[in-house]
Every structure is written in C-alpha cells, then in structure tokens.
N, C-alpha and C positions, 0 to 999 in steps of 0.2 A: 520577250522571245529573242531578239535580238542580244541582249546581254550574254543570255542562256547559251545562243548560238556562237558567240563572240570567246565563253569560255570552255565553251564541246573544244572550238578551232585553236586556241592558245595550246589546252591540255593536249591534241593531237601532236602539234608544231613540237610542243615541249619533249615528248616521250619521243618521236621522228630522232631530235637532238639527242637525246641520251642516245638511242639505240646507234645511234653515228658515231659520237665520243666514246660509245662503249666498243662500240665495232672495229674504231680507227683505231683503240688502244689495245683490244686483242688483238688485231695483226701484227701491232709493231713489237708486241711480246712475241707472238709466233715468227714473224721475221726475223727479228734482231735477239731475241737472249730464248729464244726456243725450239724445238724441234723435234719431230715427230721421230720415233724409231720402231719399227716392227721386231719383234721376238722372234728369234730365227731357229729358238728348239727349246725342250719343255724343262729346263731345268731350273726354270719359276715356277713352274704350275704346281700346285692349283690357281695361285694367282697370277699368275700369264702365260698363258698355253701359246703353242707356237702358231704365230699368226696375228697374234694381236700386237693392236698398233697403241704406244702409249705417247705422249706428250711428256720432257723433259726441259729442264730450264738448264742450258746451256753454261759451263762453265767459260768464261771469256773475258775480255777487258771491261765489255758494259757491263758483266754479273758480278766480278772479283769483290767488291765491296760488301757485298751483300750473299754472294755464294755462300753457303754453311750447309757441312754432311753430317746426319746426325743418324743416331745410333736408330736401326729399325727402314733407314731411307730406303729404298730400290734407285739403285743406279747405274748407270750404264759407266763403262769403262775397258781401257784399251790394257793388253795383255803383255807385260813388262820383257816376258819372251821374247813374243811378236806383237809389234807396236800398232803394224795395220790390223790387226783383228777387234773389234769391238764386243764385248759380253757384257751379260745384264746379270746383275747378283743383288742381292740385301746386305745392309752394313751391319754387321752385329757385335763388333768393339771399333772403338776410333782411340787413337792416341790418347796414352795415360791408362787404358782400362787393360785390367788382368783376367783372362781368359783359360778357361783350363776346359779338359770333355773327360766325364765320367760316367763309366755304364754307357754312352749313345745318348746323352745327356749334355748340355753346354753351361757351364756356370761364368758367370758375370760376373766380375767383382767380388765375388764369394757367394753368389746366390744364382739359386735355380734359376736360368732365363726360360720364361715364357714364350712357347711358337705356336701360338693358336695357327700362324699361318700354312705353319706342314701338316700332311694329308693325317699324320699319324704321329706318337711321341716317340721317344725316342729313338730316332731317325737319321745320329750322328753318327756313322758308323767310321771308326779310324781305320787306316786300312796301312801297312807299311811301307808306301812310296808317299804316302803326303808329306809336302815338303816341312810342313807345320801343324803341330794340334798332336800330337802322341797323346795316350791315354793317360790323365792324372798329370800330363805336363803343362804347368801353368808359365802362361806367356805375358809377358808385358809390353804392351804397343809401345814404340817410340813415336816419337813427335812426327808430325805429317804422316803416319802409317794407321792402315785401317784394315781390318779382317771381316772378309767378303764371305757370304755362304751364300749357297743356292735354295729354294723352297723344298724344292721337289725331294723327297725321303727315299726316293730310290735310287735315283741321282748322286745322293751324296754317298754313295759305296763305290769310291775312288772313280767316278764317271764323272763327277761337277769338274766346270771349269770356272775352278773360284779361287780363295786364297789357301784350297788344301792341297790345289798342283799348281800355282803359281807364288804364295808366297805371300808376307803381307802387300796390299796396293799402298803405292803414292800416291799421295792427295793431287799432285801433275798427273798420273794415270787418270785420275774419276774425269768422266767429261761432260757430265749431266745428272741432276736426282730429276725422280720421276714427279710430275707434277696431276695429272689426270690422264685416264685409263681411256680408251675410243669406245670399248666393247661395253655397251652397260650391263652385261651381266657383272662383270668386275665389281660394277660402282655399287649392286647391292648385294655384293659374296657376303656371308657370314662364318665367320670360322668358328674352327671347333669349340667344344671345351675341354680345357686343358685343367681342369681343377684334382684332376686325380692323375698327374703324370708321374709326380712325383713318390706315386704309391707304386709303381713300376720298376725302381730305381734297384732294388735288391729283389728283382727274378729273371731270369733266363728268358732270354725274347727269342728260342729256337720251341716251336712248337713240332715235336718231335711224329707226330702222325701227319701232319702236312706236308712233311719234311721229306718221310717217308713213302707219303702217295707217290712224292714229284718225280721222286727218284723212279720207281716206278712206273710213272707212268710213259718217263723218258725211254725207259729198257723197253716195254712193248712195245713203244714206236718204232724201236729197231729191230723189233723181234726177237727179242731177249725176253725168258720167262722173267716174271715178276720174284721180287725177294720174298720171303715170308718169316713168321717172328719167329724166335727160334729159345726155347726157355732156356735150355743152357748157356746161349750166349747172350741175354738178357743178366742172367749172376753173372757172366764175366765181367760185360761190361757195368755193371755193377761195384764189383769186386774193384774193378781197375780206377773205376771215379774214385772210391773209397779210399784207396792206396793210395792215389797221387794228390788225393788232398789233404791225407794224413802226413804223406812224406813231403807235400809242396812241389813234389816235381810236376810240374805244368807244363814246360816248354819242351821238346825236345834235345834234349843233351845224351846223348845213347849211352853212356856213362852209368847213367841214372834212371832214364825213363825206361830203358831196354830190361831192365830187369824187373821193376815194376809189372811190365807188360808178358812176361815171361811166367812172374809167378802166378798171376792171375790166369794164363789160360792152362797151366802147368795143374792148378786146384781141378779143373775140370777136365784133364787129360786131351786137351786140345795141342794138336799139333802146329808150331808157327808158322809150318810150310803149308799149312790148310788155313789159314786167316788174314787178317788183313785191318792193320788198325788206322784212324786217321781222327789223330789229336789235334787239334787247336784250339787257342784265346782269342777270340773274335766275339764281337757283339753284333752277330746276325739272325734276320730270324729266317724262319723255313725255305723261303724262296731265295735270299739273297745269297745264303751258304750253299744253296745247293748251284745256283749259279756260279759261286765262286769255286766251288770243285770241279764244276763242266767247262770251266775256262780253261785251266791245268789238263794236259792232254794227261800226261801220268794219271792222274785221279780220275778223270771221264772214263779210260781203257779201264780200272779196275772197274768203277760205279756200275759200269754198262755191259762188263764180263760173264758171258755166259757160264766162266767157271764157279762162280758165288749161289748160292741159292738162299742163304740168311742172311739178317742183318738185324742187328740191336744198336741205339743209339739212349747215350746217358749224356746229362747234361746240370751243369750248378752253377751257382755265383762264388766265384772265388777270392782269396785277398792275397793280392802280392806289393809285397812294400806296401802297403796301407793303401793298394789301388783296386779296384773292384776291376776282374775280371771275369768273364764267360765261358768255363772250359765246357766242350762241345768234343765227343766221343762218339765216332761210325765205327761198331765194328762187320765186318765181313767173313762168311765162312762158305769155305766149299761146301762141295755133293759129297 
C-alpha cells in the first residue's frame, strides 16, 4: 500500500510540474512574443466577427528568427497611410506569387484559389478606386510585399481596408500572424463547400428579380409607387444587350454606345426623353449593384423618381480583350 501510495504521490508531484513548466512557458509566450488583439469590425467574418479576441505571435527581435507570413495567414497589420491604425486581413499572395481576379474570382499562380473561408464565392468584386487588382490584371509581388484581403464578401465591394485601398503591405507593416481564436465557436467553424465555384465563372451573379424587389421596395419606403414589368421595354432592353454585344460597345463612349441605345428604343417607338438607361461592367450581384446605384445621388433621384413607372433589366457574361466581363442593363420608362 505504501508503494501504491508512494506512487499515486510522485504521479501527482509530476503532472503539478508539468502544468507549472507548461504554465510558466505559456506566459513568457504570452508576455514576451505574443498578444492578444480584439476585432474592432467585421471585415473577417465569418471568421472573426467584431468582438473577438484572437491571440497573435508578435513580430519582434525575440520572433525575427523564426517569424514566417505565409500565404492563407490572418494577420494583423499597420496601414502604410496611417501607421497608427492597426487592421486584421488574410495573406493571399506573399512575394514572388502572380495574382490576377477574373469574373469576382482570384487566381493564384494561374489557378483557381480556393476561399472556403468567404460566406459565398465569388465575392471579389473590383471596383475602380482600388489601388490594385483590376479585372484580368495580373500582378507580381516584389520581394518583402504581400496582398492582404479581407473574409467578409460584402466587405470587399470597395469597403475592406486591405490591400485593394491601400496597396501591397510590407513585410515591416505585418506586426503579428494569428496564432488561436478566444471565442470557441471559431475553433470548431466549418466552412463551406467550394467544389462547384468554379462552375459559376461564366454567369452573371446579378439575379435580376431580387434586384428588382430592392429597388422597389426602397421606392415604397419613400412613398414612390413601385415599378412594374413592362413587355416592350423588356425587347428593348433585349434589343440593346444584343446590340452592344454584337458591336462590343460596353463601356460608355457616346460616340458609340449613344447610337446603340437610340436604335434600340427607336425599334419600339420609345422616346429618349421618356427613358432612362444605366449601363455598366461590374461583377455585382442583386444587393451590392443596387447599393452601388443608391450611393450615386444622380442614380438614387432617377431609381426613386416618381416620374418612372417601368423597368426592364438584361444582363450577360461578356469578353473584352480576353477578359470576362458583367454587362448589367436597368432600363426606365415614364407614365
């Protein structure tokens, strides 16, 4: 019995020791090469909503050695603008890798990247203030540079504060990768499945009746009748998709697209002073284009104009220079 008891008391003593050596060695990580950081808004989530607190290992003279950013990290880092402000992004090329975004798509190196991590696929919307990532323009990191994104899929239609409003980051900017999550829901998130994203690549992510409700259901808030379908402008804007993908005029050049736009309502004896067209190449879907129209006071005053009563919207995947684009057609028509 005594033996017995002799070695209940060692095994006790022993594991006391471990949980002390383990104890004193996570503090002096936590002290000396780590630190906690809170999420200060959601342009992680789904994987770090704002609020959560995550654990980082500290870039510094005791980490230098052994610090390494690697592609997929989450890390925190200071904003080359403004140096005092800190933000949390994902690493998704580091020096040396060629980066390009097609369709709201990211390719890696020449191949489809995988983001199980965003709520939804194609999520990369380019928008034309990013300082970097144009559609189909492929980039090559230089040395010490790394291209930062954010989770969040709504976020990234020119809201993230990552490297599509600031640029590539310095490897001197990063000032921590994320090491563990506080919140344990994080620690068992499951993300999506991404096995069929790539079957998305060649359709129009503008789902044109959701598109439609929003709008509408914006106008009754203001006490604007609602729009309704309208079959003749349904063939124009038919006619017009038709036209400009036959002739390639997509962009606005009034040169070109004005006449375009002229014969098509011309076919159905629509006057230009009773209509109202809103072309663009954007890869958005229902919610995000129709936000981007309500930011524009010009487009919100038409959208919301008691003088409209119809509206037809057409939409297709288009090729300009060998680059997939979105053309996205609202037309409007008076009473």
């Amino acid at each position: 019995m005594k033996v017995k008891s002799k070695r209940i008391k060692a095994l006790i003593i022993s594991s006391i020791t471990v949980l002390v050596i383990a104890g004193v060695i996570f503090l002096s990580v936590y002290i000396l090469i780590a630190r906690p950081f809170q999420t200060t808004d959601n342009n992680m989530a789904p994987t770090l909503n704002k609020g959560d607190y995550a654990l980082y290992l500290i870039r510094d003279k005791a980490t230098e050695y052994f610090f390494n950013v690697k592609r997929g990290d989450i890390v925190i880092y200071s904003n080359p603008q403004k140096p005092g402000n800190v933000y949390v992004s994902r690493v998704i090329a580091i020096p040396g890798d060629k980066i390009s975004f097609r369709n709201r798509f990211i390719f890696l190196n020449g191949k489809l990247l995988n983001e199980p991590y965003t709520s939804q696929p194609g999520s990369t919307y380019i928008f034309p203030k990013a300082i970097l990532g144009q559609n189909c323009q492929e980039l090559t990191l230089p040395k010490n540079k790394y291209f930062l994104l954010s989770d969040n899929s709504s976020y990234r239609l020119g809201g993230t504060l990552d490297s599509f409003n600031f640029g590539l980051i310095d490897i001197n900017d990063i000032l921590g990768t994320k090491l563990i999550t506080y919140n344990p829901l994080r620690l068992t998130q499951h993300y999506r499945d991404t096995s069929h994203d790539k079957d998305l690549m060649d359709i129009s992510n503008l789902d044109v009746p959701t598109y439609v409700k929003l709008i509408n259901e914006k106008r009754t808030s203001v006490g604007v009748p609602p729009l309704i379908s309208n079959d003749t402008l349904n063939k124009v804007a038919e006619a017009l998709l038709k036209d400009m993908v036959d002739k390639k005029y997509y962009f606005y050049e009034e040169d070109k697209s004005l006449p375009v736009w002229q014969n098509a309502i011309a076919k159905y004896n629509i006057q230009a002073s009773s209509s109202k067209n809103f072309t663009d190449t954007v890869f958005l879907n229902a919610g995000d284009l129709f936000n981007w129209y309500l930011s524009s006071q010009t487009y919100k005053e038409v959208l919301l104009s008691k003088d409209y009563s119809s509206i037809s919207v057409a939409t297709s995947i288009v090729t300009v220079n060998s680059c997939p684009q979105q053309l996205n057609i609202t037309l409007l028509l008076k009473k």
